[in-house]
Structures are given as C-alpha cells and as structure tokens.
CHARMM internal coordinates of N, CA and C (Angstrom, degrees):
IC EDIT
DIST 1 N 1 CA 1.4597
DIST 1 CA 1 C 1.5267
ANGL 1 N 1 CA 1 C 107.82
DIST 1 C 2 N 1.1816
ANGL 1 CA 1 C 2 N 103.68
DIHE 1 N 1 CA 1 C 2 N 121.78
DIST 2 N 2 CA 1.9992
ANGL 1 C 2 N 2 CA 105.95
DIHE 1 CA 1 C 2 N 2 CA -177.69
DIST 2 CA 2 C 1.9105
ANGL 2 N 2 CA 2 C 106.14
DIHE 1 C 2 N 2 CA 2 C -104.11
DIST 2 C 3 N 1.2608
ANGL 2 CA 2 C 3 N 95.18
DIHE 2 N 2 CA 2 C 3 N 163.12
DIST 3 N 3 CA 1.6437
ANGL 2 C 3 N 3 CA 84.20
DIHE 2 CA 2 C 3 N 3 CA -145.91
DIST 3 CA 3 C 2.1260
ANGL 3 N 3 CA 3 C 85.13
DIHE 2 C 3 N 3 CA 3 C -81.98
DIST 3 C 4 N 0.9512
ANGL 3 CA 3 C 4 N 140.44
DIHE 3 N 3 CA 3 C 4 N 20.53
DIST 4 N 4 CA 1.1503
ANGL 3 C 4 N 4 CA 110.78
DIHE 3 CA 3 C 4 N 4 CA 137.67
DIST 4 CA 4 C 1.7653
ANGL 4 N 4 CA 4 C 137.88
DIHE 3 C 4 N 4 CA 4 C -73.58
DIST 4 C 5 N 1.2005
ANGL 4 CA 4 C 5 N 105.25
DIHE 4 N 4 CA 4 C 5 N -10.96
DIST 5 N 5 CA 1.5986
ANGL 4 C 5 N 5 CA 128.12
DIHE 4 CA 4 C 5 N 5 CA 179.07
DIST 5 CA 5 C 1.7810
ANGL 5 N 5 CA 5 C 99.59
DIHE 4 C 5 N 5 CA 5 C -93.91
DIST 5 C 6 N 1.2320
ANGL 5 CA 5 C 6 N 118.27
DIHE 5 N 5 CA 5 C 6 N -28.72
DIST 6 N 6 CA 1.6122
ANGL 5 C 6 N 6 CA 126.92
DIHE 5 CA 5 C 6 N 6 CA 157.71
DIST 6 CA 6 C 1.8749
ANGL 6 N 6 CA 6 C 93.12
DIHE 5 C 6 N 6 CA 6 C -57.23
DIST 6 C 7 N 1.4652
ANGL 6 CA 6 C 7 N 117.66
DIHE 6 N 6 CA 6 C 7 N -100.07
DIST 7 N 7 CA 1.2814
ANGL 6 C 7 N 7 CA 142.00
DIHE 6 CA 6 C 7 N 7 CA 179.29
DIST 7 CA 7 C 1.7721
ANGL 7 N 7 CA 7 C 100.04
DIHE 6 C 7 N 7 CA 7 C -11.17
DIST 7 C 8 N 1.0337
ANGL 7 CA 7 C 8 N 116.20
DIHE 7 N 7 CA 7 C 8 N -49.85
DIST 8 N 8 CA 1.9284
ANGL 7 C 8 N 8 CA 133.92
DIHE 7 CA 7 C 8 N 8 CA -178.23
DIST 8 CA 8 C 1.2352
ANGL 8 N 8 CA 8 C 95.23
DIHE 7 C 8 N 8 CA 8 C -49.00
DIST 8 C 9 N 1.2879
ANGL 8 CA 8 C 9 N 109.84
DIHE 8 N 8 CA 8 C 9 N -78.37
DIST 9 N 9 CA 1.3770
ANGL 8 C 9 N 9 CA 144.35
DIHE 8 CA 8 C 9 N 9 CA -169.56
DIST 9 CA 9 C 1.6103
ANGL 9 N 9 CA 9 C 110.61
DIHE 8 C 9 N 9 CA 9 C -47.99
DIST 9 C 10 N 1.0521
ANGL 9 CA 9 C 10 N 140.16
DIHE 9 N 9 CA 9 C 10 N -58.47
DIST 10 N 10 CA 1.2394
ANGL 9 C 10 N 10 CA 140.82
DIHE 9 CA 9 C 10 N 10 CA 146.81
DIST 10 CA 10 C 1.5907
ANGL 10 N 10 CA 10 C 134.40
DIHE 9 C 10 N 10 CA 10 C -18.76
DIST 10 C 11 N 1.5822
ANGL 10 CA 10 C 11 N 90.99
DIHE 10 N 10 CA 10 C 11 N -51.98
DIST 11 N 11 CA 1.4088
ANGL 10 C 11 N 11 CA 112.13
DIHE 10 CA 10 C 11 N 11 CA -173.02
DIST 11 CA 11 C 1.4506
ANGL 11 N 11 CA 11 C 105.11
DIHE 10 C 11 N 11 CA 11 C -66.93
DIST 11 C 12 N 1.2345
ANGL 11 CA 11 C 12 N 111.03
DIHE 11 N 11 CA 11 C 12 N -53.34
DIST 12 N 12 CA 1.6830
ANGL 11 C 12 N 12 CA 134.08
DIHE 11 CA 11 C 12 N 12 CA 170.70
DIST 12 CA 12 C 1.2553
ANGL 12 N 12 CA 12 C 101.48
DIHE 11 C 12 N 12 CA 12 C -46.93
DIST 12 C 13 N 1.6791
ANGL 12 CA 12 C 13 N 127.93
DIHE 12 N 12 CA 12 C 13 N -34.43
DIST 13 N 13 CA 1.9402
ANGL 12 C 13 N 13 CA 108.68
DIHE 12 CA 12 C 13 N 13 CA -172.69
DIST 13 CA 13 C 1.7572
ANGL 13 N 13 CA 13 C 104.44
DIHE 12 C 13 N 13 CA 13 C -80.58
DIST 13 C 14 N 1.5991
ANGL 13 CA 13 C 14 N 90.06
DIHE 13 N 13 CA 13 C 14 N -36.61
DIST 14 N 14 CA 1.5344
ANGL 13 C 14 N 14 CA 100.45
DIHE 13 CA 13 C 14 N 14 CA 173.46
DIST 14 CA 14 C 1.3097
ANGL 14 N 14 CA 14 C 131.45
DIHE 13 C 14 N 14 CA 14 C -30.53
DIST 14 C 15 N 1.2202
ANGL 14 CA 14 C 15 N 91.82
DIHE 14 N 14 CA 14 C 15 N -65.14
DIST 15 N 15 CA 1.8883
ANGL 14 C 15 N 15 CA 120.57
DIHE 14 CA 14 C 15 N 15 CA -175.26
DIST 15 CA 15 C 1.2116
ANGL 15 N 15 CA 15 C 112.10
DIHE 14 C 15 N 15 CA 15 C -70.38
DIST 15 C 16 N 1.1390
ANGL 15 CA 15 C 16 N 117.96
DIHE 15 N 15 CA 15 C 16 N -26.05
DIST 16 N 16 CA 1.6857
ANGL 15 C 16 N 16 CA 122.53
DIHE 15 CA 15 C 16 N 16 CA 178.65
DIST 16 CA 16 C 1.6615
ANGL 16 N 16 CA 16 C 103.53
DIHE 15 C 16 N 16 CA 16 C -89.03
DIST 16 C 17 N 1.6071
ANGL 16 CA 16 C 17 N 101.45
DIHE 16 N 16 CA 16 C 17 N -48.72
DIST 17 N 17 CA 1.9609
ANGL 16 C 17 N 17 CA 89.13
DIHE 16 CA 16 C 17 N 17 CA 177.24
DIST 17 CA 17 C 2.1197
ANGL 17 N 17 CA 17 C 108.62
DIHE 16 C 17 N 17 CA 17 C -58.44
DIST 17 C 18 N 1.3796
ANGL 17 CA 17 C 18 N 109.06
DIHE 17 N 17 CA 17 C 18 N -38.28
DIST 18 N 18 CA 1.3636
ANGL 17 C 18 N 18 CA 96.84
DIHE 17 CA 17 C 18 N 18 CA -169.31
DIST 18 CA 18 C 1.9630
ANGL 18 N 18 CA 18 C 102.57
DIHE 17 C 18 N 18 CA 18 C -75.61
DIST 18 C 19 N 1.3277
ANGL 18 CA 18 C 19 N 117.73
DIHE 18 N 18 CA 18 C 19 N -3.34
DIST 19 N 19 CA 1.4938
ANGL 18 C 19 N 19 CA 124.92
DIHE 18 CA 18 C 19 N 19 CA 176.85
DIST 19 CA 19 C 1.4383
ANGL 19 N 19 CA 19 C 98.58
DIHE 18 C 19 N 19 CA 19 C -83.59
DIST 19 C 20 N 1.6021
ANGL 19 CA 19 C 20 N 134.74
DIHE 19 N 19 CA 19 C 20 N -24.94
DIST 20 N 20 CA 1.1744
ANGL 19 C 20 N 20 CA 118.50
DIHE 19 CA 19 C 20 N 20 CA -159.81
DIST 20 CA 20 C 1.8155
ANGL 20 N 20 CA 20 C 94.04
DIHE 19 C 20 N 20 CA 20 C -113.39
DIST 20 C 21 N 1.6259
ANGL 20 CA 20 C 21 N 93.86
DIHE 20 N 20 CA 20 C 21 N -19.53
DIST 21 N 21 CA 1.9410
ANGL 20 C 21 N 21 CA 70.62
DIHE 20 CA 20 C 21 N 21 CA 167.73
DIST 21 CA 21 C 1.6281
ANGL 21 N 21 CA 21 C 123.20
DIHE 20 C 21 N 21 CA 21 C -95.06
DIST 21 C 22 N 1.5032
ANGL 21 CA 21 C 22 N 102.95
DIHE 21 N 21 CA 21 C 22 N -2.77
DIST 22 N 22 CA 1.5194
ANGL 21 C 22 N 22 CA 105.85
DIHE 21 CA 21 C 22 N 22 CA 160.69
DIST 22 CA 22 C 1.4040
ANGL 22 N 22 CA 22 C 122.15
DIHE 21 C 22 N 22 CA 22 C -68.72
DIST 22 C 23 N 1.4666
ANGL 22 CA 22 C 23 N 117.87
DIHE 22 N 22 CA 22 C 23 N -33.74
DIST 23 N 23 CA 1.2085
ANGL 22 C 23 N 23 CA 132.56
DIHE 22 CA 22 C 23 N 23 CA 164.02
DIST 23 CA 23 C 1.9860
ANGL 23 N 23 CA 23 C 120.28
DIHE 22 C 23 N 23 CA 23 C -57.98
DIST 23 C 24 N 1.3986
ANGL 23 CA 23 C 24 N 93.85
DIHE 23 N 23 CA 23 C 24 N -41.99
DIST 24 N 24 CA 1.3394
ANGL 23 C 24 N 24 CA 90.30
DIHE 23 CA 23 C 24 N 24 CA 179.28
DIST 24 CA 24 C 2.0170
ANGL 24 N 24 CA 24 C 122.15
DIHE 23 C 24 N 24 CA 24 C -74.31
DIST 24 C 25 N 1.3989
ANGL 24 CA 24 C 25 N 91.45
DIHE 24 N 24 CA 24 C 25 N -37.75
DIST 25 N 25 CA 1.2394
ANGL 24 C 25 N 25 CA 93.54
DIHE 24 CA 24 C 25 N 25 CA 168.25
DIST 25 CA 25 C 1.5683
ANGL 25 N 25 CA 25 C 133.60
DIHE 24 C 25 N 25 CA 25 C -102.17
DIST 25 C 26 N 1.4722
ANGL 25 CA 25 C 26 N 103.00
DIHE 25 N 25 CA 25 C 26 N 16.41
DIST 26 N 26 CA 1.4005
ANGL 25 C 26 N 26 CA 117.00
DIHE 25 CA 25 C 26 N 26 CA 169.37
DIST 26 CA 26 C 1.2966
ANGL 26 N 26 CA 26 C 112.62
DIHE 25 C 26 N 26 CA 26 C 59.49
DIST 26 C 27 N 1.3925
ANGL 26 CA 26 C 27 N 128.42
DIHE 26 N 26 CA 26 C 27 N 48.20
DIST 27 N 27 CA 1.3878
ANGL 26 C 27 N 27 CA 140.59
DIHE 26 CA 26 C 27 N 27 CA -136.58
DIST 27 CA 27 C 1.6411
ANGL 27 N 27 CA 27 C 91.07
DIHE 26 C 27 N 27 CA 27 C -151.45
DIST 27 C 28 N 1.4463
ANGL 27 CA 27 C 28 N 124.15
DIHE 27 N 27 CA 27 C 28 N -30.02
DIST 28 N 28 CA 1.7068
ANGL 27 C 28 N 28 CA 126.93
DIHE 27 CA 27 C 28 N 28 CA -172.13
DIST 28 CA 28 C 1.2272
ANGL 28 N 28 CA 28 C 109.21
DIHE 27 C 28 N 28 CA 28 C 81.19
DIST 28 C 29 N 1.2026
ANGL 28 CA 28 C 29 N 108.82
DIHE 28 N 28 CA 28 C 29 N 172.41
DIST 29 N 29 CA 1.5673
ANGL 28 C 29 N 29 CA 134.03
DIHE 28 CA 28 C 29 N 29 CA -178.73
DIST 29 CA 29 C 1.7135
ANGL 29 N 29 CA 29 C 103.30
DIHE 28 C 29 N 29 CA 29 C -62.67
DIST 29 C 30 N 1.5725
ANGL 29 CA 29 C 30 N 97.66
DIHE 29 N 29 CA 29 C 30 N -61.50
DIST 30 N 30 CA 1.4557
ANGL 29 C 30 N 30 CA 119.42
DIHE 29 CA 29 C 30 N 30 CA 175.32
DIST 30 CA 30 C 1.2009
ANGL 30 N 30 CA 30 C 111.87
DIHE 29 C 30 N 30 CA 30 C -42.62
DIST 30 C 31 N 0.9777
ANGL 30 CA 30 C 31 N 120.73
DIHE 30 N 30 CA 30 C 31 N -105.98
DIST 31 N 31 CA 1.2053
ANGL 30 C 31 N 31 CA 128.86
DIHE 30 CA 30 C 31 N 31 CA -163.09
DIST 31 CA 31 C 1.8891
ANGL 31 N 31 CA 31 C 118.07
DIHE 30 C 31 N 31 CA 31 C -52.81
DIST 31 C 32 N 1.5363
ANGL 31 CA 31 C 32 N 108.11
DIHE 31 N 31 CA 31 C 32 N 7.71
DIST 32 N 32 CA 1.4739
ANGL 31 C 32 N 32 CA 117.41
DIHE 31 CA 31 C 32 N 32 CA -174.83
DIST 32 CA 32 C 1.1948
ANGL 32 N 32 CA 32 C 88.97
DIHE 31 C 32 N 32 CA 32 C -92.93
DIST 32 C 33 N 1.4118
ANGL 32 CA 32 C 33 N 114.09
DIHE 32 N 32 CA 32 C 33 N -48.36
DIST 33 N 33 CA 1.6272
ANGL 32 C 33 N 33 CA 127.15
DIHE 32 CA 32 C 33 N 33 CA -174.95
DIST 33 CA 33 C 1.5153
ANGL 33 N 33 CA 33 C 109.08
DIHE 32 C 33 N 33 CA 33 C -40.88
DIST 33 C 34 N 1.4311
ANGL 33 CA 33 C 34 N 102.46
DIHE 33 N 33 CA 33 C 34 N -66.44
DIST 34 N 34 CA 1.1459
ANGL 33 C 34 N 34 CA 122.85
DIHE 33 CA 33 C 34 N 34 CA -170.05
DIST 34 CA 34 C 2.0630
ANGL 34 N 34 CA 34 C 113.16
DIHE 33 C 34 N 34 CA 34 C -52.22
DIST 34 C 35 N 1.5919
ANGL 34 CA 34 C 35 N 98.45
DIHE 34 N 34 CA 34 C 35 N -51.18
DIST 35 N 35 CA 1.4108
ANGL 34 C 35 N 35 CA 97.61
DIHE 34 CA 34 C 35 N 35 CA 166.69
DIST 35 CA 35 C 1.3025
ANGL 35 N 35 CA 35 C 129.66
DIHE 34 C 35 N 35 CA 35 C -24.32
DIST 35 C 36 N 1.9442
ANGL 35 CA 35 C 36 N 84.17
DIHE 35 N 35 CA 35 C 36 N -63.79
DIST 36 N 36 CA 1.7945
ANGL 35 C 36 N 36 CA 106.79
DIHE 35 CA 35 C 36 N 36 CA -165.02
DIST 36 CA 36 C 1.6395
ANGL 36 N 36 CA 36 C 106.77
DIHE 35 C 36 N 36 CA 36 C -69.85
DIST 36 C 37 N 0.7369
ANGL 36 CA 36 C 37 N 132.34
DIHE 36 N 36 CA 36 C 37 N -6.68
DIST 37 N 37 CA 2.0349
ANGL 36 C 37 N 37 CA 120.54
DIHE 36 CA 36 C 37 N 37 CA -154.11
DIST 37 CA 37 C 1.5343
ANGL 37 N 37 CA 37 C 86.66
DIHE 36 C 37 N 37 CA 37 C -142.73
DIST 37 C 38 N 1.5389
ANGL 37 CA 37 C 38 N 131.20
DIHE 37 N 37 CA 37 C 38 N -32.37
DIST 38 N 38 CA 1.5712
ANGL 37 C 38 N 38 CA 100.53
DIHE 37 CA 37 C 38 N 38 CA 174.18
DIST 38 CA 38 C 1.7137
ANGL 38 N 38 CA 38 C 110.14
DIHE 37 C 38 N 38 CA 38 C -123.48
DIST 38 C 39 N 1.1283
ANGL 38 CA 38 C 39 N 128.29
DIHE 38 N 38 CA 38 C 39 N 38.49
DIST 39 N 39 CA 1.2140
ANGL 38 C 39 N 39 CA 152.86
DIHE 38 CA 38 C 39 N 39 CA 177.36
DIST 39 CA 39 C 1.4604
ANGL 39 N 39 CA 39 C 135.21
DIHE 38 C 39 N 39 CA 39 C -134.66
DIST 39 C 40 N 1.4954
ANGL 39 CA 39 C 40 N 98.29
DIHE 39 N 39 CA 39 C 40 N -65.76
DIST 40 N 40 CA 1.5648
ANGL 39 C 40 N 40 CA 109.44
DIHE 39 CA 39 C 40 N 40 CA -173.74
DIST 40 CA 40 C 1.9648
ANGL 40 N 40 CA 40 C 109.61
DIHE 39 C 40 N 40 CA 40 C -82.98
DIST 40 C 41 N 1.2863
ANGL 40 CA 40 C 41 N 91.00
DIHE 40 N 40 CA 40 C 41 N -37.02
DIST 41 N 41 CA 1.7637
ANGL 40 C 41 N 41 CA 110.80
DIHE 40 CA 40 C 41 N 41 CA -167.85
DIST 41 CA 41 C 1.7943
ANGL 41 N 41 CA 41 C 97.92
DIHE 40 C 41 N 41 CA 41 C -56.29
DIST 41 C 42 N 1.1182
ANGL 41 CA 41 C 42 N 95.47
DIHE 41 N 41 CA 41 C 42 N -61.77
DIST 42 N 42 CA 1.5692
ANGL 41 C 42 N 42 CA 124.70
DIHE 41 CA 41 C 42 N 42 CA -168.23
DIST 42 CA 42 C 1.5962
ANGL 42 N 42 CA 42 C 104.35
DIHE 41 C 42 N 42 CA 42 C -44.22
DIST 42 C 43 N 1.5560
ANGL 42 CA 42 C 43 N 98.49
DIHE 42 N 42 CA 42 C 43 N -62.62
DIST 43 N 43 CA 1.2796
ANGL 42 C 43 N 43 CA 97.36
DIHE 42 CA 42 C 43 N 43 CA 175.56
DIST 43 CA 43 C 1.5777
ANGL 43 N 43 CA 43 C 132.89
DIHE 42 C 43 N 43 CA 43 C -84.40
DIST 43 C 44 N 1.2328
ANGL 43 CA 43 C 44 N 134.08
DIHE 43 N 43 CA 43 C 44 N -15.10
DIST 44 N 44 CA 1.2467
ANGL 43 C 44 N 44 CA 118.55
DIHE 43 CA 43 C 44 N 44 CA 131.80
DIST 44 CA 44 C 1.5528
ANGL 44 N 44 CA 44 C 135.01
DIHE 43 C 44 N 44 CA 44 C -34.58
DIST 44 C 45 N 1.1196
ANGL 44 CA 44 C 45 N 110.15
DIHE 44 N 44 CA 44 C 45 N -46.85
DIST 45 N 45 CA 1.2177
ANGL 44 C 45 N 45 CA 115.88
DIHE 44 CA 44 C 45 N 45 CA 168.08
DIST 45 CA 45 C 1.4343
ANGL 45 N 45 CA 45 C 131.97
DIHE 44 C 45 N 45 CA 45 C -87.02
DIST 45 C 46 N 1.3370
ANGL 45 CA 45 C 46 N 125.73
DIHE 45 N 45 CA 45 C 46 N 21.07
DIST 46 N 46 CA 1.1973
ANGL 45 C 46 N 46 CA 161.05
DIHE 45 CA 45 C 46 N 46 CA -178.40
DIST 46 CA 46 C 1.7739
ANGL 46 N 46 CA 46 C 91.33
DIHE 45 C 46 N 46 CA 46 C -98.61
DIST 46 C 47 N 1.3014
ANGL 46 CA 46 C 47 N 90.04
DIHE 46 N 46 CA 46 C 47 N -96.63
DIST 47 N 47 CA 1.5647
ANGL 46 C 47 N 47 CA 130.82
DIHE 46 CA 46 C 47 N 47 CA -170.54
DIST 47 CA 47 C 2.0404
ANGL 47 N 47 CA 47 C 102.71
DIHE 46 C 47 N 47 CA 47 C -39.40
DIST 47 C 48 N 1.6152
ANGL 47 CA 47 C 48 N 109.56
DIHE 47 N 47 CA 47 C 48 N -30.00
DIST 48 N 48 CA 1.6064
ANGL 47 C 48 N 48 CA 114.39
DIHE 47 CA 47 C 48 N 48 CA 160.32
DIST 48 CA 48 C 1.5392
ANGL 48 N 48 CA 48 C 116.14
DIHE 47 C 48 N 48 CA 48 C -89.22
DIST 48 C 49 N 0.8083
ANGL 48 CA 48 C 49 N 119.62
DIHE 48 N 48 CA 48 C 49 N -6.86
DIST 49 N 49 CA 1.2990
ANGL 48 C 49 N 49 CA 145.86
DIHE 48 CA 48 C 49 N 49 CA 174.29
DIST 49 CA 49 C 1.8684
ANGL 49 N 49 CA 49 C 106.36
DIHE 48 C 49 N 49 CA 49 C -71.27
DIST 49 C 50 N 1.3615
ANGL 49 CA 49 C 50 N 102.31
DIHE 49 N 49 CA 49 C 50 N -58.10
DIST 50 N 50 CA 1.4658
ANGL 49 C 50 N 50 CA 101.21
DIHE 49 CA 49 C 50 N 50 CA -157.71
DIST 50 CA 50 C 2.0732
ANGL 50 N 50 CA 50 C 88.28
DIHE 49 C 50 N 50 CA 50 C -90.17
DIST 50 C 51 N 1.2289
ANGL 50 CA 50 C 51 N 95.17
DIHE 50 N 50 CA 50 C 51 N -54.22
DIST 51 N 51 CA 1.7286
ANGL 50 C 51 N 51 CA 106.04
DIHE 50 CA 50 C 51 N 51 CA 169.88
DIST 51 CA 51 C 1.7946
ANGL 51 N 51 CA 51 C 91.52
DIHE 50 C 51 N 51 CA 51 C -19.66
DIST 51 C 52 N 1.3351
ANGL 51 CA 51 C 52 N 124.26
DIHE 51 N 51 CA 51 C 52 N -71.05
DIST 52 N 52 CA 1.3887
ANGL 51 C 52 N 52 CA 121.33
DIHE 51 CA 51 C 52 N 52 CA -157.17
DIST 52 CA 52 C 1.3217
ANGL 52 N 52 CA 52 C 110.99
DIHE 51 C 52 N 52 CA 52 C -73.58
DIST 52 C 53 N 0.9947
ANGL 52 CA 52 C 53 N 129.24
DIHE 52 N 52 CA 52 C 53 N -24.02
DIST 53 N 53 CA 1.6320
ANGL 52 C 53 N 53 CA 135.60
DIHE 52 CA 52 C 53 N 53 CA 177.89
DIST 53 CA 53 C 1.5806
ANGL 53 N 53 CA 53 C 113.85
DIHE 52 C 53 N 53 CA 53 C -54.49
DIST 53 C 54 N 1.4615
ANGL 53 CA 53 C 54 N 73.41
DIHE 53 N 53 CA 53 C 54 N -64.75
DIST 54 N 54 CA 2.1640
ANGL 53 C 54 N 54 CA 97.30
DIHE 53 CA 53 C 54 N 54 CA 164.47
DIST 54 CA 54 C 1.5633
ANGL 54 N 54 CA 54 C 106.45
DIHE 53 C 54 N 54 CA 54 C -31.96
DIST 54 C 55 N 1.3292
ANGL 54 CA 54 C 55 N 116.13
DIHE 54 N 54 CA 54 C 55 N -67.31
DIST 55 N 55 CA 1.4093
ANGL 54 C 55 N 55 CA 128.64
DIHE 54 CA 54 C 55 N 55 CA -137.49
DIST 55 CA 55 C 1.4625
ANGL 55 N 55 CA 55 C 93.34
DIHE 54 C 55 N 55 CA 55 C -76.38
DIST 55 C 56 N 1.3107
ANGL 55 CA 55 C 56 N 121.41
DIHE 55 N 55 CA 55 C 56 N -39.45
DIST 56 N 56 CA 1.6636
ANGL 55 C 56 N 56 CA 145.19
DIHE 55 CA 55 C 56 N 56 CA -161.56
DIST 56 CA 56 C 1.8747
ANGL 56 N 56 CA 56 C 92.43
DIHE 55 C 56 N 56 CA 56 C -91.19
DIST 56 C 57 N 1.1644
ANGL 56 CA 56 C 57 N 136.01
DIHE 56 N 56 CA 56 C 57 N -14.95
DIST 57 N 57 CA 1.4086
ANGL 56 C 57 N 57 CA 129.03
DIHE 56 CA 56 C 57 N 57 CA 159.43
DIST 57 CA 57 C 1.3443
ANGL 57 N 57 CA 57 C 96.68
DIHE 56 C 57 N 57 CA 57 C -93.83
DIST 57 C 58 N 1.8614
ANGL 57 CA 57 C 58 N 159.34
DIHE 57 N 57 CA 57 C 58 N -66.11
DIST 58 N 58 CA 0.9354
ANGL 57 C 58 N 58 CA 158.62
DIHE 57 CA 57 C 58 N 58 CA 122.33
DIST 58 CA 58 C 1.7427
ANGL 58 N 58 CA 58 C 101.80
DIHE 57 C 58 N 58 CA 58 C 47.27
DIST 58 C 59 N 1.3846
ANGL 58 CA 58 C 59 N 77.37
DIHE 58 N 58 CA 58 C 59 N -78.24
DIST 59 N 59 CA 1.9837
ANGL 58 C 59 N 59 CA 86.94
DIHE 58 CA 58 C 59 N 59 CA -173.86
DIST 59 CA 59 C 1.1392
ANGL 59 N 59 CA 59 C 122.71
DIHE 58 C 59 N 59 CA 59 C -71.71
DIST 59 C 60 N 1.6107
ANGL 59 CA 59 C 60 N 125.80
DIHE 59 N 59 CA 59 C 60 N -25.55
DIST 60 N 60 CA 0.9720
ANGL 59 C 60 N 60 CA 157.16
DIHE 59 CA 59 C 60 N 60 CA -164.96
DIST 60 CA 60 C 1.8226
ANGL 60 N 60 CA 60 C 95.24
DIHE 59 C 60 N 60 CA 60 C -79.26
DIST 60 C 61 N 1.2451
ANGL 60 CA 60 C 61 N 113.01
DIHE 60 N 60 CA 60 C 61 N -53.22
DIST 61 N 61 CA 1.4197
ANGL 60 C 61 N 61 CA 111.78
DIHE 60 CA 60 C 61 N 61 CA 173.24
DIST 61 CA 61 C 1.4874
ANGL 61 N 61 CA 61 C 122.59
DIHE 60 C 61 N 61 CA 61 C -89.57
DIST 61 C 62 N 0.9902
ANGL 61 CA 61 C 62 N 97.27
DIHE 61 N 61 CA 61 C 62 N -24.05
DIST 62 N 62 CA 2.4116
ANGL 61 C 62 N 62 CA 85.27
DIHE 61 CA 61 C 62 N 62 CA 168.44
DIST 62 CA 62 C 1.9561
ANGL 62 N 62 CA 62 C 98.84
DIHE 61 C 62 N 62 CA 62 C -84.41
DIST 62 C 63 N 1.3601
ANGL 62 CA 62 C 63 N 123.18
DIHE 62 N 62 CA 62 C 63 N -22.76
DIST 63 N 63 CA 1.2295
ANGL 62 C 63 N 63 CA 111.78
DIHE 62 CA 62 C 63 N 63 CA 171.15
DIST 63 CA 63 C 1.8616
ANGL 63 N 63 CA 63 C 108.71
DIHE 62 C 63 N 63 CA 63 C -46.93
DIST 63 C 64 N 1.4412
ANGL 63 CA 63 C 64 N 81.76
DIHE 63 N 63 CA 63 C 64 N -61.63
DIST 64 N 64 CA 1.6118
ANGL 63 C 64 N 64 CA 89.94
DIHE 63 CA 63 C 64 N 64 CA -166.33
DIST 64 CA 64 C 1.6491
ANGL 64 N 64 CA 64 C 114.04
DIHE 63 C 64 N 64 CA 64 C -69.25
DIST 64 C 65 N 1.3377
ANGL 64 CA 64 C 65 N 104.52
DIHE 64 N 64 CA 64 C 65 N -13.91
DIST 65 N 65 CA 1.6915
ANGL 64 C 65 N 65 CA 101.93
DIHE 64 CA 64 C 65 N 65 CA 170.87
DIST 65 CA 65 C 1.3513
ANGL 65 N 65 CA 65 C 103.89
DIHE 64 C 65 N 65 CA 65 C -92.71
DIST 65 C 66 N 1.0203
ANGL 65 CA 65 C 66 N 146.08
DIHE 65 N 65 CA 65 C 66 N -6.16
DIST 66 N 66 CA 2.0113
ANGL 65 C 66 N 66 CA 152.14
DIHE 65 CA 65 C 66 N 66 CA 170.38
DIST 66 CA 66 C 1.5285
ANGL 66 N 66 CA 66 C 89.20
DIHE 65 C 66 N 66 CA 66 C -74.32
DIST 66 C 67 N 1.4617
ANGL 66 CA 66 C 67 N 127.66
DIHE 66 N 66 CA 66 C 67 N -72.22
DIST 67 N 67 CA 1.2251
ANGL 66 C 67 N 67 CA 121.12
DIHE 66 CA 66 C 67 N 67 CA -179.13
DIST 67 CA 67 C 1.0990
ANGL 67 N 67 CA 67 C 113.36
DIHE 66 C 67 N 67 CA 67 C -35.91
DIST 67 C 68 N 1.2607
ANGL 67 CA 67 C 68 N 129.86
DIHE 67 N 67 CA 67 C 68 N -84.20
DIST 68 N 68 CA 1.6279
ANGL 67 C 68 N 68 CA 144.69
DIHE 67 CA 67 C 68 N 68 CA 171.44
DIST 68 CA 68 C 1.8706
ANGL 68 N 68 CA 68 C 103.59
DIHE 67 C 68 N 68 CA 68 C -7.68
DIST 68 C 69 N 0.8849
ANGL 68 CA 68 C 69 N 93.39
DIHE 68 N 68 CA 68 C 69 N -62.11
DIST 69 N 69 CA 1.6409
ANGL 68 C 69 N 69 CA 109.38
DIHE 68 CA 68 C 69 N 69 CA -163.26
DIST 69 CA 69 C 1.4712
ANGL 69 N 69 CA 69 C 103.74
DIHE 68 C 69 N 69 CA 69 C -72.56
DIST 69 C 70 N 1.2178
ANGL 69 CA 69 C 70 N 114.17
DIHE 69 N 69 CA 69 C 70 N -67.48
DIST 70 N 70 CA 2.0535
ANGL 69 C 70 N 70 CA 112.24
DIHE 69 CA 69 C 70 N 70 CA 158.84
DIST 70 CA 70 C 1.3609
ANGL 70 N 70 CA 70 C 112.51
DIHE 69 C 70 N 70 CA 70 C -32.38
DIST 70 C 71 N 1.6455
ANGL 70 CA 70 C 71 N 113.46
DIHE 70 N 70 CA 70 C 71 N -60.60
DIST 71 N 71 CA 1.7610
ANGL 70 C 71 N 71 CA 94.31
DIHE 70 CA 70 C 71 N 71 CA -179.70
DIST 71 CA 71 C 0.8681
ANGL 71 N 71 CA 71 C 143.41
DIHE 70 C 71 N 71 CA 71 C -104.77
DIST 71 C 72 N 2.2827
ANGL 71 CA 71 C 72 N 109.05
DIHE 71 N 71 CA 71 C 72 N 32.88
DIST 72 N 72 CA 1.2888
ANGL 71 C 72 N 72 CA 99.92
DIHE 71 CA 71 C 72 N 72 CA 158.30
DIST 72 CA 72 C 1.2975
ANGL 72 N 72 CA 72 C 108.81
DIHE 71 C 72 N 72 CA 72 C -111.44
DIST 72 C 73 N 1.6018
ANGL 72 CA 72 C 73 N 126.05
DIHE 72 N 72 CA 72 C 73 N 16.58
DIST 73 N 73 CA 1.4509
ANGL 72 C 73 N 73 CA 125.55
DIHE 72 CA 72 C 73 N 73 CA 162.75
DIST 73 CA 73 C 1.5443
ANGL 73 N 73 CA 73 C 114.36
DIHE 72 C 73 N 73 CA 73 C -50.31
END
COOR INIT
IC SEED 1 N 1 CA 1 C
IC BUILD
C-alpha cells in the first residue's frame, strides 16, 4: 500500500463520517461540510488563538513583576 492509497483511504473515512453525521442530524453532507471547515474549524482555532495571546501576556506580566520585585530588594 503506497501512501497515496493511505491519502485515498483516509479521505474515504472522512467523507463517509461527515456523510453519516449529515445523515444523523438531517443537516446533509453539505451543509455539515460547510458547518465544520467554515464555522466550527475556524472558530476553535480562533478561540486557541486568542486563549494563547492571553496566556503569553499572563506570563509576560508576572515575568516582568518577578523582575520588578528581585530588583528592588
């Protein structure tokens, strides 16, 4: 098996799980598609996006208050 028949193969579990949750929620292929990759995708990755910004100012400010505090002992 060469990994384009891998790559095939994948695509095919894909397309069938987003066929069976269009099916389950009577929602279609389409428009499940559409949910997941210009809706749902986006905003997870938005929403980790801003999560990390936070966390990286977070650190960014007890760094600089540890300093502060070390060098006016």
């Amino acid at each position: 098996m060469n990994m384009i028949d891998v790559i095939e193969n994948l695509f095919e579990v894909c397309c069938q799980f987003i066929y069976l949750i269009g099916q389950y929620t009577g929602l279609g292929y389409e428009l499940t598609n559409l949910l997941l990759f210009v809706v749902i995708h986006p905003a997870i990755t938005l929403t980790f996006f801003i999560l990390w910004k936070k966390a990286k100012c977070r650190k960014q400010y007890w760094k600089e208050l540890a300093q502060f505090h070390f060098h006016n002992k």
